[in-house]
C-alpha positions in Angstrom: 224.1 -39.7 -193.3 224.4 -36.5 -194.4 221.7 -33.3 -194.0 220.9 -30.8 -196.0 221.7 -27.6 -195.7 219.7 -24.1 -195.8 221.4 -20.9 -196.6 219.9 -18.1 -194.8 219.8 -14.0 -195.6 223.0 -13.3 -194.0 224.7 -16.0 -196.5 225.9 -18.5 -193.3 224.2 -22.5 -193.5 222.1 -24.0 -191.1 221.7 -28.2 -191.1 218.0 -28.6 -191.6 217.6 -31.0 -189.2 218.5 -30.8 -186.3 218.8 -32.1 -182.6 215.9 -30.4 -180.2 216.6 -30.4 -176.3 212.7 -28.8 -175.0 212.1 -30.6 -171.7 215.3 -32.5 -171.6 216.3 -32.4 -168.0 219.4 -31.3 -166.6 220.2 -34.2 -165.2 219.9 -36.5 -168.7 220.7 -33.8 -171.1 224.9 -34.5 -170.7 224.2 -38.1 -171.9 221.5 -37.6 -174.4 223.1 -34.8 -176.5 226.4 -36.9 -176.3 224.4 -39.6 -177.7 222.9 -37.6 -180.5 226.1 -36.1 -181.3 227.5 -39.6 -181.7 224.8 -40.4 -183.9 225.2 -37.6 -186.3 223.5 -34.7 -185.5 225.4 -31.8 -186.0 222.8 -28.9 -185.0 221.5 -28.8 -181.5 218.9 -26.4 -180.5 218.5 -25.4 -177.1 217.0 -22.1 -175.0 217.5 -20.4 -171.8 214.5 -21.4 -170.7 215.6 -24.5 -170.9 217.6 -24.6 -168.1 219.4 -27.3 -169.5 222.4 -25.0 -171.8 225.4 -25.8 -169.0 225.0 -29.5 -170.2 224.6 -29.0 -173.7 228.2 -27.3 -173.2 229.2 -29.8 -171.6 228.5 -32.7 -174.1 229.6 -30.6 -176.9 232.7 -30.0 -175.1 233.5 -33.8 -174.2 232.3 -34.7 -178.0 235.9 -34.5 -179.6 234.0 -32.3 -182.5 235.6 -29.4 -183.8 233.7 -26.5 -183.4 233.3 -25.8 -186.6 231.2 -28.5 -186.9 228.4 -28.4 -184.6 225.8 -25.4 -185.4 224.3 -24.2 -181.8 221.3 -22.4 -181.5 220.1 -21.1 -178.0 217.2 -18.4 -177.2 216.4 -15.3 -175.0 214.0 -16.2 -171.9 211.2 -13.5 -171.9 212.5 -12.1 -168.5 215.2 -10.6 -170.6 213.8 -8.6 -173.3 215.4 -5.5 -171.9 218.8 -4.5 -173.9 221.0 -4.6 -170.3 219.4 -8.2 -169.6 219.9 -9.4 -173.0 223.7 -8.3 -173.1 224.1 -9.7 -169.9 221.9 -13.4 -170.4 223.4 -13.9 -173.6 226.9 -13.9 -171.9 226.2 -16.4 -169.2 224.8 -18.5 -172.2 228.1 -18.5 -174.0 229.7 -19.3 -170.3 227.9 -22.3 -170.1 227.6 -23.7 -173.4 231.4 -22.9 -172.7 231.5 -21.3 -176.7 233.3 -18.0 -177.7 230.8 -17.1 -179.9 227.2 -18.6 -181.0 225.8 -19.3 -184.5 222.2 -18.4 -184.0 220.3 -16.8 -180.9 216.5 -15.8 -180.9 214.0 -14.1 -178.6 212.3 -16.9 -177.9 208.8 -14.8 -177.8 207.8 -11.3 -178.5 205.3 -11.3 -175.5 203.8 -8.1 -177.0 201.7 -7.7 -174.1 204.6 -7.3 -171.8 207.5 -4.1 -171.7 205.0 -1.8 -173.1 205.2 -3.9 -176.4 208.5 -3.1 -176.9 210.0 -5.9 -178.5 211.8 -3.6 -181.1 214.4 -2.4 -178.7 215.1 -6.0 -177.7 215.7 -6.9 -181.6 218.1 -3.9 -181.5 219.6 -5.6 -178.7 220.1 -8.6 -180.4 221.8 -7.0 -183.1 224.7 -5.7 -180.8 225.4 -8.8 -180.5 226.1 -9.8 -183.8 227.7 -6.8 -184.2 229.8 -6.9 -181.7 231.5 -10.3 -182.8 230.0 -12.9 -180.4 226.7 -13.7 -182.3 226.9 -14.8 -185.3 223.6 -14.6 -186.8 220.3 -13.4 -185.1 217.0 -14.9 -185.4 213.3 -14.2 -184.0 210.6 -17.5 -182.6 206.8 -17.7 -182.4 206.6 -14.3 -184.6 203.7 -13.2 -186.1 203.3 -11.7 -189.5 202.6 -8.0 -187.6 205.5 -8.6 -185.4 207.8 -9.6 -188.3 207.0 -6.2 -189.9 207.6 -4.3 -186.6 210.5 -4.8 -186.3 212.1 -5.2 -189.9 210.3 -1.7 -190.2 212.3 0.2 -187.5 215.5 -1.2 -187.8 215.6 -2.6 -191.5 217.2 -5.8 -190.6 215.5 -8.8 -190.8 215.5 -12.2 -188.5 217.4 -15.4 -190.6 215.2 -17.3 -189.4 211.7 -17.6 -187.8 211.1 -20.7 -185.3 206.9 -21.5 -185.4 205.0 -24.2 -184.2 204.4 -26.1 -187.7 203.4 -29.3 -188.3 200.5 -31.4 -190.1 198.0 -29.9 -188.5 198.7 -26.6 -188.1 200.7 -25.1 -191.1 201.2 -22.4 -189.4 200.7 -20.5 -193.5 200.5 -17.2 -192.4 203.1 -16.8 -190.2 205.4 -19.3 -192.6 204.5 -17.2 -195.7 205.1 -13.4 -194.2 208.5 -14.8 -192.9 209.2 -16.5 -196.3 208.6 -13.4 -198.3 211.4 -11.9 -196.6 213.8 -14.5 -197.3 213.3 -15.4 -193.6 214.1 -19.0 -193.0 211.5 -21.3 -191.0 212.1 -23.4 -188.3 209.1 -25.5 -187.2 208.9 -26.4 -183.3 206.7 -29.1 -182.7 207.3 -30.5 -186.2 205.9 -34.2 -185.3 202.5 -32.4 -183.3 203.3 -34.0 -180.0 203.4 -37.4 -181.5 199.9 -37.3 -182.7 201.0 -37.1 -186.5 202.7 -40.4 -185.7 199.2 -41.9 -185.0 197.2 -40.4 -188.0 195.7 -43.0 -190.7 196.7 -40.8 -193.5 200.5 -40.7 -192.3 200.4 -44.6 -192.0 199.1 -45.3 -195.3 201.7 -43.7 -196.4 204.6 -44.8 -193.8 203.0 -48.1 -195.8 203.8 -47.5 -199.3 207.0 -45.8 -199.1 208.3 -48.5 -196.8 209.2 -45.9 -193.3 208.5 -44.8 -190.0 206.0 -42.6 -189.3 207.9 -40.0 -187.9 210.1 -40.3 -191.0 207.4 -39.5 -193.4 206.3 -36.2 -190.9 210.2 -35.1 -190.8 210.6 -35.9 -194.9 207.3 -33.5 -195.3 208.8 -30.6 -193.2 212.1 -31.2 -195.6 210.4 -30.9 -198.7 208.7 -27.9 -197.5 211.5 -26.3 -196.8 211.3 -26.2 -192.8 214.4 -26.6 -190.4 213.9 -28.9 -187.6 214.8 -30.6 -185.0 212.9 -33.4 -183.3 213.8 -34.5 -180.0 214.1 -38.0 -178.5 215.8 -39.7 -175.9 216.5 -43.3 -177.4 219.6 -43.9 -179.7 217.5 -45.9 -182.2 215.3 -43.0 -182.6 217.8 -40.7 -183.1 219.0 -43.0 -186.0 215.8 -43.2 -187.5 215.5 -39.4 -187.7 218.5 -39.0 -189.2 217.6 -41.3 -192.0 215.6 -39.5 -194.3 217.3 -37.6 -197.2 217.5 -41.0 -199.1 213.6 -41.1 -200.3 211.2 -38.7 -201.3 207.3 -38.3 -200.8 205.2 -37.5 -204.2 203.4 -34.6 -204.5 200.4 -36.6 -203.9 201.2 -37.2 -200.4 202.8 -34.1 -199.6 199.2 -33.0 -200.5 197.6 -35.9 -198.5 199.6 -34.7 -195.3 199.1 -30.4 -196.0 195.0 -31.4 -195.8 195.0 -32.3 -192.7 196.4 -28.9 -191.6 193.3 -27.9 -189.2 193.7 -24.0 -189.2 193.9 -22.3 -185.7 192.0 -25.5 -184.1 195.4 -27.3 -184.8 197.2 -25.1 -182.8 198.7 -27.0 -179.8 201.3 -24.1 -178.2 200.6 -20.7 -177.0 199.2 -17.9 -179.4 202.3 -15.5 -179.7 200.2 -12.7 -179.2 198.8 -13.2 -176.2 201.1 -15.5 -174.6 203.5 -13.3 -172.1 204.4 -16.4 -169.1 208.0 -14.9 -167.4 
């Protein structure tokens, strides 16, 4: 089936949805990835942090794809912020996901209470890299709306995209609208709440009248929202399932049946990005 695609500032496409690898062990990942490729995904999102980028390579690598046809994503641990450490992360993440050059690459938190608060310089940083040739596009996670304007105000460059925990019950509105206004792309982590969306009432009524799972009625509201994401899973049939949902639409009625349950800040299930700072 095909996905849609979002074109971001820098005038490069992103798949919306995507493959997420969060807490996929190493020792899995080679199969599951292969799997997902198999199925159809075509954008895999990973992280340094993840510890499991060697084996994303890997399947990638034994997939048979051309490269032009898998979009990778990976992200800077928060041990790294400084520019030597990014420079010299960022390479051993192209060694092991065994790629010349990468589409997208975000610091995966500005952990504004570590490196004096500097998370400008390490934005510069990232912007070597795409200038240099081996990043293609540069991206920012878990920004807030004063971070966003930090650093677009000293360097004058702005993230493509902005990867927030978003999902029904925690919009995530300020942080989506400040990185909207500057035609900054959102990625939503989390976009399915930890499964808990899955269970709501309202989400099964509807799952009930326009004849789909669940999960795809959560990942069809993200779409029509405009949100990038990438659910994970380890079973082939979920994958499948995932996959399947450009071919139906939700009304605006329940689009707006799934935004009220947004709970504000009490719907937050992740860190808070300005406080968190774990190494």
């Amino acid at each position: 089936m095909t996905t849609s695609k979002i074109t971001l500032s820098d005038g490069t496409t992103i798949p919306q949805l995507g493959f997420g690898t969060f807490q996929i062990a190493p020792e899995v990942a080679v199969e599951t990835v292969s799997i997902a490729l198999e199925v159809g995904f075509r954008h895999i999102d990973t992280a340094q942090g993840y510890h499991n980028e060697a084996e994303v390579g890997e399947a990638i690598a034994n997939s048979g794809l051309a490269r032009g046809d898998v979009y990778v994503t990976s992200k800077l641990t928060n041990s790294m912020h400084a520019r030597d450490d990014v420079m010299r992360s960022f390479d051993e993440t192209l060694t092991k996901l065994r790629l010349d050059k990468l589409n997208l690459f975000l610091i995966h938190w500005p952990v504004p209470t570590r490196y004096d608060g500097d998370f400008v310089s390490t934005w510069k940083a990232m912007l070597e890299l795409v200038e240099d040739g081996r990043l293609t596009s540069a991206g920012v996670s878990n920004f807030e709306p004063e971070h966003l304007t930090r650093i677009i105000d000293a360097t004058g460059v702005t993230p493509v995209v902005n990867q927030i925990e978003s999902h029904p019950y925690f919009r995530n509105d300020n942080a989506r609208h400040a990185s909207l206004e500057q035609a900054i792309a959102v990625e939503a982590w989390g976009p399915l709440a930890k499964g808990e969306a899955l269970r709501d009432p309202v989400v099964g009524d509807i799952a009930a009248e326009v004849g789909r799972a669940a999960s795809q009625v959560v990942l069809r509201w993200h779409v029509q929202r405009g949100n990038i994401i990438f659910p994970k899973s380890m079973h082939r049939d979920r994958m499948v399932e995932n996959l399947a949902i450009f071919d139906f639409e939700l009304t605006d009625d329940q689009v707006a049946r799934i935004d009220a349950l947004d709970k504000d800040e009490d719907g937050r299930q992740g860190p808070n990005p300005n406080v968190f700072d774990a190494i």
